[in-house]
C-alpha positions in Angstrom: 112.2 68.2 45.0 108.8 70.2 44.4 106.8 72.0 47.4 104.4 69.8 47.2 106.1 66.4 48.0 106.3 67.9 51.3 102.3 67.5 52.6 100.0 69.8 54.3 99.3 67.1 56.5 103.0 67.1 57.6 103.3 70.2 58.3 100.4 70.6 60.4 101.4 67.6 62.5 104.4 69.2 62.8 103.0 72.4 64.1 100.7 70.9 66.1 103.7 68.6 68.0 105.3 71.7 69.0 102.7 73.6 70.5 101.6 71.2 72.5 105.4 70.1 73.9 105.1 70.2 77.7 108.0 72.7 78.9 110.7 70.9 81.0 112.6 73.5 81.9 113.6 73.3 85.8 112.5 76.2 88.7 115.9 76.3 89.9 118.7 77.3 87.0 121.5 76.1 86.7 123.9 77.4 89.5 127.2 78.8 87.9 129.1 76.2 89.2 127.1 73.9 87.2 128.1 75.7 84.0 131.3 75.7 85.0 131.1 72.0 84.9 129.4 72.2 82.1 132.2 74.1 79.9 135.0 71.5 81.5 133.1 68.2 80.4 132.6 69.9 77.2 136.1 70.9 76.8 137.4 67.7 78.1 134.8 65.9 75.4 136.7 67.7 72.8 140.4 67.4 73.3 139.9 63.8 73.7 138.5 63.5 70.5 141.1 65.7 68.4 143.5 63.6 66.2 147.3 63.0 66.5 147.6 65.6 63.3 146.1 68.4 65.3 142.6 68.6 63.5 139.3 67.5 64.5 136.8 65.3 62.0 132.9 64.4 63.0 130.7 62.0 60.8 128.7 63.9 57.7 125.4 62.4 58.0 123.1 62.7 54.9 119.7 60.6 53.8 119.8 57.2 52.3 119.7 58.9 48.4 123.3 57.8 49.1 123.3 54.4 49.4 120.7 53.7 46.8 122.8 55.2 44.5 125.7 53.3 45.9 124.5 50.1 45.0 123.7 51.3 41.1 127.1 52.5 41.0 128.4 49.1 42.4 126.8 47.3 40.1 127.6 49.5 36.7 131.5 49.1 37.7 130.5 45.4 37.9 131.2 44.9 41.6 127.5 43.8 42.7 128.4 40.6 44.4 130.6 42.7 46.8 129.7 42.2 50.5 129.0 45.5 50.5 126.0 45.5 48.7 123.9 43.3 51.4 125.2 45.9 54.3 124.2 48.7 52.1 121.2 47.4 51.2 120.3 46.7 55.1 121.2 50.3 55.5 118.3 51.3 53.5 115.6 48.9 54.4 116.3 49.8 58.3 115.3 53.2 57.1 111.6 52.2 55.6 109.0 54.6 56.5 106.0 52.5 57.8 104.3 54.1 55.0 106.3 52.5 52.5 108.8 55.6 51.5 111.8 57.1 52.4 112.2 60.7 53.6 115.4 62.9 53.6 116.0 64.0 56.9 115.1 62.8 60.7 111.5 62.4 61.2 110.9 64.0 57.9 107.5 62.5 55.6 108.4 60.2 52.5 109.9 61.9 49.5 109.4 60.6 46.1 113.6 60.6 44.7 114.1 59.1 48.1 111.9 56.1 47.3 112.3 55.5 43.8 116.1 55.2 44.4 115.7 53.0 47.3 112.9 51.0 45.6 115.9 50.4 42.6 118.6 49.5 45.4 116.7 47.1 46.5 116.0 45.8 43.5 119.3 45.4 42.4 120.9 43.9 45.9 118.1 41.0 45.3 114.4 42.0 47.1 111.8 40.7 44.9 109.3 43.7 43.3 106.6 41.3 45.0 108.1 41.5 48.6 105.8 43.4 51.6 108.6 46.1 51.3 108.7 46.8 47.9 105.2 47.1 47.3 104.8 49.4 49.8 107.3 51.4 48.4 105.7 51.4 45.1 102.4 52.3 46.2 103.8 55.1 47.8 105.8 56.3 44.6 102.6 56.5 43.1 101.4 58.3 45.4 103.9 61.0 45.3 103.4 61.6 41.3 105.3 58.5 39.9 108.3 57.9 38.6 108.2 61.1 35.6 107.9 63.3 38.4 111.3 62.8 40.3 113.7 65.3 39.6 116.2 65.4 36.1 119.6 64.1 38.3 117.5 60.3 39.1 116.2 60.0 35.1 119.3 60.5 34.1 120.7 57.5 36.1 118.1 55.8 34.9 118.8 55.9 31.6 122.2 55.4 31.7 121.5 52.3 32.8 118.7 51.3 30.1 115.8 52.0 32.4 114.1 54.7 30.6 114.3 55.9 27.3 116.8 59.6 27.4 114.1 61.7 26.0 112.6 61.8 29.5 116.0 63.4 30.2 117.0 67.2 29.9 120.1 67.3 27.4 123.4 67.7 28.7 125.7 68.4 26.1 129.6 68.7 26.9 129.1 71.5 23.8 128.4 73.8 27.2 132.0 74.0 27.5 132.5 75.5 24.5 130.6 78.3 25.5 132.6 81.8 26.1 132.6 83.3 29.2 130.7 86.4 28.0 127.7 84.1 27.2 125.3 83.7 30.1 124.7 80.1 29.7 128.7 79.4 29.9 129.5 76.9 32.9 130.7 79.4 35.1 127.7 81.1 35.7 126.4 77.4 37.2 127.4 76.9 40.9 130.8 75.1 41.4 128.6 72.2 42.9 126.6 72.5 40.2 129.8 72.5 37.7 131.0 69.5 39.3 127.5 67.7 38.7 126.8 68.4 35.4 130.4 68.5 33.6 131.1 64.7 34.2 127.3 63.5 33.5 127.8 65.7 29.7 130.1 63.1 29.1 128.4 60.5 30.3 125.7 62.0 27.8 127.6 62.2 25.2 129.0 58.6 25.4 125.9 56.8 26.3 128.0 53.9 27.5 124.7 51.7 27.2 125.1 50.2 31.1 122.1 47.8 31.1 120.0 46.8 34.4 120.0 42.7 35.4 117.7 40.7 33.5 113.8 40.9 35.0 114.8 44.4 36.9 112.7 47.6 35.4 110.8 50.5 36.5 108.1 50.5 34.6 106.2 49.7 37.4 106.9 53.1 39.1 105.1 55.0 36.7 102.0 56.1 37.2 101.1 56.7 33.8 104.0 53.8 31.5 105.8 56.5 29.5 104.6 59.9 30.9 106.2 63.0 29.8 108.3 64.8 33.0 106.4 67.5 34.2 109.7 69.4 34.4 109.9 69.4 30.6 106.5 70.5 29.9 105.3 73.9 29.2 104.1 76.3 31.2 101.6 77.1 29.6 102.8 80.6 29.1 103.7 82.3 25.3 106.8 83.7 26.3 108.7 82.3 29.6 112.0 81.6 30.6 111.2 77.8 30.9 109.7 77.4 27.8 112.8 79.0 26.1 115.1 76.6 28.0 112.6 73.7 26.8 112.9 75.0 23.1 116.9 75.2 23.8 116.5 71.6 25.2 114.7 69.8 21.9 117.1 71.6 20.1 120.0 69.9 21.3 118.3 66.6 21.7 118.0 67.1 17.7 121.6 68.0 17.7 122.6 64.8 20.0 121.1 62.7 17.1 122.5 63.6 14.1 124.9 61.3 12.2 127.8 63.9 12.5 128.2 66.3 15.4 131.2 69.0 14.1 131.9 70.1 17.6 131.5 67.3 19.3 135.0 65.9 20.1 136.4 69.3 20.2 133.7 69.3 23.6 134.4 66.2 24.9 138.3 66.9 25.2 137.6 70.2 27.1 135.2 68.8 29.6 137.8 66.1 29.8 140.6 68.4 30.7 138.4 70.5 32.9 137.9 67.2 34.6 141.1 65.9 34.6 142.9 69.2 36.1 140.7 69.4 39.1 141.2 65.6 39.7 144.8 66.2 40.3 144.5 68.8 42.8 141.9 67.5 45.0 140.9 63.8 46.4 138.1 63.7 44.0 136.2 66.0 41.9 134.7 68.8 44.4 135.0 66.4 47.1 131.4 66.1 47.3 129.6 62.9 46.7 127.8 63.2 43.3 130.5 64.9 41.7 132.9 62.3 42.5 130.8 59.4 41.7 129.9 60.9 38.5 133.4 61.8 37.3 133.9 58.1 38.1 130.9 57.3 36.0 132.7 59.7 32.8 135.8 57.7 33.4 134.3 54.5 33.4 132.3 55.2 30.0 135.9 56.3 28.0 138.1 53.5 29.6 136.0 50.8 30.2 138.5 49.3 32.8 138.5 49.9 36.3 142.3 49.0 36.9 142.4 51.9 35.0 145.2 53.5 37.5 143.1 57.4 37.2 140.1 55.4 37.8 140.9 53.0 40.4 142.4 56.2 42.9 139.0 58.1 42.2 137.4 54.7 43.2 139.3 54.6 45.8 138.7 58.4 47.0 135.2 57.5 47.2 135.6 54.5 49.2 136.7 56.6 52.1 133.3 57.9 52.8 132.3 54.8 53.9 131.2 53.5 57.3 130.6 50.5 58.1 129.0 49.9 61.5 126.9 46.8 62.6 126.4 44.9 59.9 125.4 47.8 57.7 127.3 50.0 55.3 127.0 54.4 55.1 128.3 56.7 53.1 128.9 60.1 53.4 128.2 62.9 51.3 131.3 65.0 51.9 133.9 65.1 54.9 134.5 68.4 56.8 137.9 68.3 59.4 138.6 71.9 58.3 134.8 73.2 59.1 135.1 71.1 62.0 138.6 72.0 63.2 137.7 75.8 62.8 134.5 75.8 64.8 136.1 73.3 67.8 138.9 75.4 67.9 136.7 79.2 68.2 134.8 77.0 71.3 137.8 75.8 72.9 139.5 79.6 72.7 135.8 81.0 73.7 136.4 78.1 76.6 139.8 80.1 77.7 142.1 77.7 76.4 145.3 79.9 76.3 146.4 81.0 73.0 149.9 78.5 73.4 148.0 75.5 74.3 149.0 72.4 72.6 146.0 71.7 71.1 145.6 75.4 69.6 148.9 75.9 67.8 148.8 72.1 66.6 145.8 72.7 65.3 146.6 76.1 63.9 149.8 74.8 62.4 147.3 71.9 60.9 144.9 74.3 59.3 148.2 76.8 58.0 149.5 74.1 56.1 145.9 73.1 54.5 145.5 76.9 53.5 145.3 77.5 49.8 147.8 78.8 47.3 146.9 77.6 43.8 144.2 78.5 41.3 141.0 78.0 41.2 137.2 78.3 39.6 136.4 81.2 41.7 139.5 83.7 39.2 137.5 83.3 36.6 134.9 86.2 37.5 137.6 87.3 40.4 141.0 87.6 38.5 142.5 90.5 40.6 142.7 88.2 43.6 145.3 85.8 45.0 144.6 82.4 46.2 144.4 82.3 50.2 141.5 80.7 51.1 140.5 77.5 53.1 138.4 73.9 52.0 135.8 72.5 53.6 138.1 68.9 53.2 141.6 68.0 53.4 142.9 68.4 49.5 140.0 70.4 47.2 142.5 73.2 46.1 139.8 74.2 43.0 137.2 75.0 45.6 138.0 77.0 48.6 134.8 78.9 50.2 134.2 82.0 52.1 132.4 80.2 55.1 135.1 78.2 56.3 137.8 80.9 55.5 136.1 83.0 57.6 136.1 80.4 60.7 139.7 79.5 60.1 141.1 83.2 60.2 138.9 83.5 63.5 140.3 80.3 64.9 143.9 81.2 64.0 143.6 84.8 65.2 143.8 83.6 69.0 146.7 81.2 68.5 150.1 82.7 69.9 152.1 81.7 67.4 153.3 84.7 64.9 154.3 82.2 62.1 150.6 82.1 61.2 150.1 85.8 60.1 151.1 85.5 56.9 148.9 82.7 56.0 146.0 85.1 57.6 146.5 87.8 55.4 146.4 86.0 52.5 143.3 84.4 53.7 141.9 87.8 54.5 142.8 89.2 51.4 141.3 86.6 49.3 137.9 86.8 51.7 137.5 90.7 51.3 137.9 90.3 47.5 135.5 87.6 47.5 132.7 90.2 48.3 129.8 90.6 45.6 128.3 93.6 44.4 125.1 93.5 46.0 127.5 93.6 49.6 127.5 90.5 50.4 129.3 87.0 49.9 128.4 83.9 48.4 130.2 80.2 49.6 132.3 79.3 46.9 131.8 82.0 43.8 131.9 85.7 43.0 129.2 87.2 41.3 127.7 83.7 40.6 123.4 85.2 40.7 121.8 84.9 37.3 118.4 84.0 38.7 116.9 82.8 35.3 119.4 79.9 34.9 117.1 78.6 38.0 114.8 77.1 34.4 117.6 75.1 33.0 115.8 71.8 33.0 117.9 70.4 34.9 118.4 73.1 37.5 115.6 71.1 40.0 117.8 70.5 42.5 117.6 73.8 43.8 120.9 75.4 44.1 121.8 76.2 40.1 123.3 79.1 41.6 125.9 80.3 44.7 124.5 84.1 45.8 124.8 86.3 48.3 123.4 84.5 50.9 122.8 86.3 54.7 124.6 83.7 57.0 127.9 83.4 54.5 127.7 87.1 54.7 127.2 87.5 58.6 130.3 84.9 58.8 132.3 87.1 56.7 131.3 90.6 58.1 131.7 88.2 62.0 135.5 87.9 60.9 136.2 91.4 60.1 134.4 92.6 63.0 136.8 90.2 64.8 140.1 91.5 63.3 139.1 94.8 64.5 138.5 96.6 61.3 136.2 100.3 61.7 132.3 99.7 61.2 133.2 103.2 58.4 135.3 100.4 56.0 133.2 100.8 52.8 133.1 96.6 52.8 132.1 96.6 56.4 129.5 99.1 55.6 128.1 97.2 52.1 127.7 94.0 54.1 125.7 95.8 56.7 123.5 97.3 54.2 123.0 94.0 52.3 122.1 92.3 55.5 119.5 95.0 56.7 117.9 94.5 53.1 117.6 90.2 53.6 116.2 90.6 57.4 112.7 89.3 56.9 109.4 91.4 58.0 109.1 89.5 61.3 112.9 90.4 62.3 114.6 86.9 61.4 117.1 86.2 58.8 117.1 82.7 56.5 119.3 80.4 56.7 121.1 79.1 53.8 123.7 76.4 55.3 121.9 75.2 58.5 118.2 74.9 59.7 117.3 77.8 59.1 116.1 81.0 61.0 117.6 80.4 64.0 120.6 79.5 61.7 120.5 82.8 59.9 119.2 84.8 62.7 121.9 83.9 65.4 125.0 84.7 62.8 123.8 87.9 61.7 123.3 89.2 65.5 126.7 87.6 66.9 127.9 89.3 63.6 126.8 92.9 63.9 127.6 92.5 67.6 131.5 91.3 66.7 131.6 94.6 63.7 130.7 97.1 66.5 127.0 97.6 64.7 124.9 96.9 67.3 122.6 97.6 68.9 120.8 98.8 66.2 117.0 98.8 64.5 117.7 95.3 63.0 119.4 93.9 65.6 116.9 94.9 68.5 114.5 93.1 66.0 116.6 90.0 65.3 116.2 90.6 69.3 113.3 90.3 69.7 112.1 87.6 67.1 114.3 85.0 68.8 112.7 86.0 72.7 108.8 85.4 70.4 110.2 81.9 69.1 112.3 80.3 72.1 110.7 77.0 73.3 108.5 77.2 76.6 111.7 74.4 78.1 114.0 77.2 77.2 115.4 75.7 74.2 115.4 76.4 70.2 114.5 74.0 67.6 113.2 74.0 64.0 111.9 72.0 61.7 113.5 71.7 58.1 109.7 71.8 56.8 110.1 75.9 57.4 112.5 75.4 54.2 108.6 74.5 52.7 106.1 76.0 54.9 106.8 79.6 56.5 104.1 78.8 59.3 106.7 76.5 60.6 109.2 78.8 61.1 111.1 78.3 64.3 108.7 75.6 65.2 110.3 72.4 66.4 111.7 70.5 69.6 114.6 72.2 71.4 117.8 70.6 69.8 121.7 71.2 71.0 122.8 73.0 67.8 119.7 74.9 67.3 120.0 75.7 70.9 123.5 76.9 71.3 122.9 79.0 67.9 119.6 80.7 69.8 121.9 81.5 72.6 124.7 82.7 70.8 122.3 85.2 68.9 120.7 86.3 72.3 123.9 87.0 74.0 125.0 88.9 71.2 122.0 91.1 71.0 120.3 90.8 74.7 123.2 90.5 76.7 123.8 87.8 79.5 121.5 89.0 82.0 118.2 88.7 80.1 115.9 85.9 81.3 115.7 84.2 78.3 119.5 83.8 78.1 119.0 81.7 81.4 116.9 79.8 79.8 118.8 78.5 76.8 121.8 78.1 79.1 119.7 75.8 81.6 118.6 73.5 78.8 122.1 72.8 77.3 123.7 72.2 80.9 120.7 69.7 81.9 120.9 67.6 78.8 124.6 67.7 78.8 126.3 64.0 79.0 127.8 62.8 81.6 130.7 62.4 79.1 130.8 66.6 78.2 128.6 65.5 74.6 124.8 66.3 73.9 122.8 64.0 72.1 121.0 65.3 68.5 118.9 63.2 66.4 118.1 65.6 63.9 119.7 67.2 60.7 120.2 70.9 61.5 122.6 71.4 58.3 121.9 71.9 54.8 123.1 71.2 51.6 120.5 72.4 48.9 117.1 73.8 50.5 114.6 71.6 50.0 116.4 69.2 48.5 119.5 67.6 50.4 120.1 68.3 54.7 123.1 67.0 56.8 123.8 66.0 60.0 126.9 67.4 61.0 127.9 65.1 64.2 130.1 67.3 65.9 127.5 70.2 65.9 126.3 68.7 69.2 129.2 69.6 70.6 131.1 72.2 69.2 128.4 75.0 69.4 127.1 74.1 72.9 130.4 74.8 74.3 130.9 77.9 72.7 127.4 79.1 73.8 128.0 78.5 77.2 131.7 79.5 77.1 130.5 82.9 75.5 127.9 82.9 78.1 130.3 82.9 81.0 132.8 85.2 79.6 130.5 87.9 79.6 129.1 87.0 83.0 132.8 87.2 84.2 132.9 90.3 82.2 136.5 89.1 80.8 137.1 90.0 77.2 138.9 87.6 75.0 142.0 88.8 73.3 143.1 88.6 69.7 146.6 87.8 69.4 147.3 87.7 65.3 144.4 91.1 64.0 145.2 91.4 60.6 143.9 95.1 60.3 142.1 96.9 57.2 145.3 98.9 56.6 147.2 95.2 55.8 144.8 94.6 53.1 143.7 95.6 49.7 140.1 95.6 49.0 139.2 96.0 45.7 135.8 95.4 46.3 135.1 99.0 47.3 135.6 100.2 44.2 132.7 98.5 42.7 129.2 99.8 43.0 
């Protein structure tokens, strides 16, 4: 999505909203009995919702992108007279901006991919182009810039299905796999999200299965000019740019894609096809992320033909498991998460003072050991000295393990009395300390993966071509170390440190990366310089201070994702539970219990606790790709409010919980100090 698909207008309003928000904070805080309370209904909340098999699962929200392109892919596998179409189809319509568009997170404005793919859905389950709705929508489009100007990942569904012509489509040829790994276009040097996008749509490319649209459905409507060029494959008006060399790269292959005989051709297709097919058998579906899967589903579909295909009908199926249907409507998720969540429920619950033998702790510990993982995967190919050890977001995506949730898991397990788990720590901890990048810090899923000029690839717009060094991966990391007890002198202790003092903004805050956004970043770089033993210091009296500036006159945090577009609106939002519990968390680690406006975070989350130990949160505090894609992770409402005020009234009680399981520096080799 571009910046300016996101309005001044909104962004003001937004501003505007939040300083005017009356504070509700009561005279009287909460008594510590009250938290007390607090902490039990919270626990209670939780181990009542933990699953026979030990783990806990919450719903992955995302924006209705999903079921728009739900419905296309329903109706390309033939399957649009299923029942599901009408519910998904409700789903979306219920979601209509008065204006006539559809935005991508709570309360957000309309955004143009949004609304074309809705407009389309619609289209397809039945709605007349001349109904109330539709029109509206359409006008809209226009007035977001038309159909040319949504991003390269919606014209390329469109013309796979006949809607527009593939020259307004950046080339993706499978040819990329033939690339070798020294070459800095190879697909390695792409995200593994990205990887997982773009290596099942280059066979899609290359087939051009010719998919057609129902009779009397087109787009040509949505333009705002019939037959504009994308502005995203347009020059920049500049002799020499990086964009214009990826434009000159893209012609040259659309030339290449339409010559009579391609030499390497089928030599590319059968290695994107193995690349595919290996990572299908080791996961349930490709990444286990929504696009990916549906478009390796998509590549399957245009070789076979046939979905009784038996490959093809267990991806379908895959896929089908993100559904939820729920009153007369259907959902889909983008991704599921019962390792992210099982790690972070099971750090509150310790926090909490769950003993380190309760039931629920060592079944869920013994869950998450036997989910650890021990094969290969894409992250060996720029870190080959490493073992596998590391930890999914999902149940099975051995290919993909990240640092963020390895880091949550080895801090979960750690206080778990149950000495059968260390070896599965080390390896874990081995595998995140290798992880590390030069610069000092870590990325989520790759090493080394930061060559900022494949950001102009054509179709890099979806914002997040790349996996860097990011500041919160990097405080969850340098958190988990810290944790283990290893010496703040550890040369990979000391490059994360220095790596994080050089991201801290001017104004004392950090970005966030994986969550919305400041408060994100800000709170897990103070709890994590707090848990290495490096604070206080310079940044973290200023981390310190930036929070106390930006907390909410009712004494809680919030932030709008608009500060992903507009730094004025940084911090600025109503208090939410997540963004609440992540303010408090950063203030305890960096203030200490006692300071006023610790009292104040803490009175907000006990008075708009549940009766039943839950909070209540509307809005999407997680993100998938900035300015792009957010989530709404359902069990954030819960999890990190109970570890706020857990944390909050184990330092009160001045009690100091104990590791059982430290896996210290002297256990594991770093090779990452050796680089510079």
């Amino acid at each position: 999505m571009s910046e300016g698909l996101i309005t001044p207008e909104a962004s003001l309003h937004v501003q505007a909203e939040t300083e005017t928000t009356p504070a509700v904070r009561q005279d009287n805080g909460a008594s510590p009995a009250a938290i007390e309370q607090a902490i039990a209904r919270a626990v209670g909340w939780l181990l009542a919702n933990q699953h026979g098999d030990g783990y806990w699962w919450g719903e992955l929200e995302a924006d209705t992108t999903l079921e728009s392109d739900y419905i296309l892919y329903l109706h390309i596998l033939g399957q649009c007279e299923s029942s599901k179409v009408a519910k998904l189809a409700k789903y979306i319509r219920d979601r209509q901006l008065p204006d006539g568009g559809w935005n991508i997170f709570y309360g957000g404005p309309a955004e143009l991919n949004a609304t074309v793919k809705a407009w389309l859905a619609l289209r397809l389950a039945g709605d007349p182009a001349s109904a109330p709705h539709l029109e509206r929508a359409q006008k809209r489009i226009h007035e977001l810039g038309g159909l040319e100007s949504t991003n390269s990942y919606v014209r390329f569904y469109l013309a796979m299905v006949g809607a527009i012509d593939w020259k307004m489509v950046p080339a993706i040829p499978p040819e990329i796999m033939l690339l070798p790994g020294w070459f800095p276009l190879n697909a390695y040097e792409m995200s593994s999200w990205t990887r997982g996008i773009v290596i099942p749509l280059a066979i899609v490319y290359a087939r051009k299965p010719g998919w057609q649209l129902p009779e009397g459905v087109t787009v040509d409507r949505l333009f705002t000019k019939p037959g504009a060029q994308p502005p995203s494959l347009e020059w920049d008006g500049r002799l020499v740019s990086w964009k214009n060399f990826f434009l000159v790269l893209d012609r040259s292959l659309k030339l290449y894609d339409g010559l009579p005989w391609k030499p390497f051709r089928q030599m590319a297709l059968t290695r994107a096809r193995r690349w595919m097919l290996e990572r299908l058998e080791r996961s349930e579906g490709l990444g286990t992320i929504y696009p990916a899967m549906m478009n390796s589903i998509f590549a399957l579909f245009a070789e076979c033909g046939d979905t009784t295909d038996p490959l093809l009908a267990r991806e379908i199926g895959f896929l089908e498991r993100y559904e939820i249907e729920e009153k007369g409507s259907l959902r889909v998720q983008p991704c599921i998460s019962p390792l992210w969540d099982t790690a972070i429920a099971m750090v509150s619950l310790e926090e909490a003072g769950l003993g380190p033998a309760h039931p629920a702790l060592v079944g869920a510990a013994r869950w998450l050991a036997r989910n650890q993982i021990l094969g290969p995967g894409d992250w060996q190919v720029k870190n080959r000295r490493a073992r596998p050890g590391g930890w999914a977001f999902e149940f099975r995506n051995d290919f993909y393990p990240d640092v963020d949730d390895t880091a949550f898991v080895l801090m979960a397990l750690s206080r778990v009395s149950d000495r059968g788990l260390r070896p599965a720590m080390r390896r874990g901890l081995a595998w995140l300390v290798s992880m590390q990048n030069g610069d000092g810090g870590w990325g989520a899923f790759d090493h080394e993966n930061n060559l900022d000029f494949l950001n102009n690839i054509p179709f890099a717009d979806h914002n997040a071509m790349l996996d860097p060094s990011t500041a919160d991966v990097t405080a969850r990391a340098l958190e988990c170390l810290g944790h283990m007890g290893w010496p703040t002198a550890h040369p990979v202790i000391r490059r994360a440190h220095d790596y994080l003092k050089r991201e801290q903004e001017p104004d004392g805050s950090w970005f966030g990366r994986w969550g919305v956004n400041y408060i994100y970043g800000t709170s897990g770089v103070l709890r994590a310089l707090e848990a290495a033993g490096l604070a206080p210091s310079a940044e973290s009296e200023r981390g310190r201070e930036w929070l106390i500036r930006v907390q909410n006159p009712d004494g809680g945090f919030g932030e709008t994702i608009l500060s992903y577009y507009d730094p004025a609106l940084k911090a600025k939002g109503k208090s939410t539970a997540s963004q609440t519990a992540w303010g408090l968390i950063g203030l305890l680690a960096a203030a200490g219990p006692d300071h006023p406006a610790v009292s104040g975070a803490v009175d907000w989350l006990v008075a708009h606790q549940n009766e039943d130990g839950s909070w209540e949160e509307n809005d999407f505090t997680g993100t998938g790709f900035p300015r792009v894609f957010y989530l709404k992770y359902h069990l954030y409402r819960n999890s990190f409010p109970l570890y706020a005020l857990a944390r909050y009234h184990t330092l009160v009680q001045g009690r100091r919980r104990s590791i059982s399981t430290g896996i210290p520096a002297s256990e594991i080799e770093h090779p990452t100090q050796e680089r510079g």
